[in-house]
N, C-alpha and C positions, 0 to 999 in steps of 0.2 A: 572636673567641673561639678558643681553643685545644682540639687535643684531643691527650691524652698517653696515650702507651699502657704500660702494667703489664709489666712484664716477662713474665707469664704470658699475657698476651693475647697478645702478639706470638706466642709458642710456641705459644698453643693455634692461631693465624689458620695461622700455618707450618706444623703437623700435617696440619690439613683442608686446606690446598691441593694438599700433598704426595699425603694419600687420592686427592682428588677425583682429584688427574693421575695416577694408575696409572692407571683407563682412560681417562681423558679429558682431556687437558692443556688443547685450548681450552676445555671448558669449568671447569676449576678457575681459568685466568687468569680468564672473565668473573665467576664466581663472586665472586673477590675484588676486581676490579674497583669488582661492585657493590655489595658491603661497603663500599667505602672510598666509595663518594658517597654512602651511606646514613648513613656518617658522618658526612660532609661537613654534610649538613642537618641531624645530631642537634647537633654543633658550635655550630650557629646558632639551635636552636630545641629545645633540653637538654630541656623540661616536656614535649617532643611524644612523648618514651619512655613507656610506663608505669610504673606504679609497680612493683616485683618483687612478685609478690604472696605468697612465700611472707617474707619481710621485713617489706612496709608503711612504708617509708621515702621520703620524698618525696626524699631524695636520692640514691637508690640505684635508677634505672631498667632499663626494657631496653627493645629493638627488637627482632624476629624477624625475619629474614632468609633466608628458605627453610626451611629443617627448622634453623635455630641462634636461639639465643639470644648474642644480643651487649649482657651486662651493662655498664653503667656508672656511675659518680658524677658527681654537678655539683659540678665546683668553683666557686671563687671568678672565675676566668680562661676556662671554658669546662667542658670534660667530661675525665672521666679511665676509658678502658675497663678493666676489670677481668679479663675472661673471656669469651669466648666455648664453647656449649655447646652442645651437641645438646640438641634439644627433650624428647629421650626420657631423659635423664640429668638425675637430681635434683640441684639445685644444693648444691656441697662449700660451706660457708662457709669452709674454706681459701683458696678462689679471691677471697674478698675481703677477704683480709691486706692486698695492693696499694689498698686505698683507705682 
């Protein structure tokens, strides 16, 4: 399985790392660290997301990862990340032009 990232995910993962490390660099690396095997297993097991529930789309899940929401799609090949968001920010559907 593959997983592709949106050109907006990249940006938004790059933003929060950036945040996180004004005070705390190790922790904004393990941060994203854990993101990335968090994805790892979404790669390999795509239906383990939920569904987004302001959507309702069996294609269109998420993971929550600390205080984020890290949206994504099932493709055909594996998963396609969309956005990731703070939990407290109502989802743009801009953020999912990329899927």
């Amino acid at each position: 399985m593959t997983t592709i990232w949106a050109p907006l995910a990249v940006e938004r993962l790059e933003e929060e790392v950036r945040f996180i490390a004004q005070d705390k660099p190790e922790a904004a690396r393990r941060w994203a660290e854990q993101l990335l095997e968090h994805l790892d297993r979404v790669a390999e097991f795509p239906r383990s997301g939920r569904m987004v529930p302001e959507l309702g789309r069996e294609d269109i899940r998420e993971i929550v990862h600390g205080s984020h929401r890290i949206i994504f799609r099932i493709v055909d090949d594996g998963v396609r990340i969309l956005t990731i968001r703070h939990v407290a920010r109502l989802l743009d559907e801009e953020d999912l032009k990329g899927s």
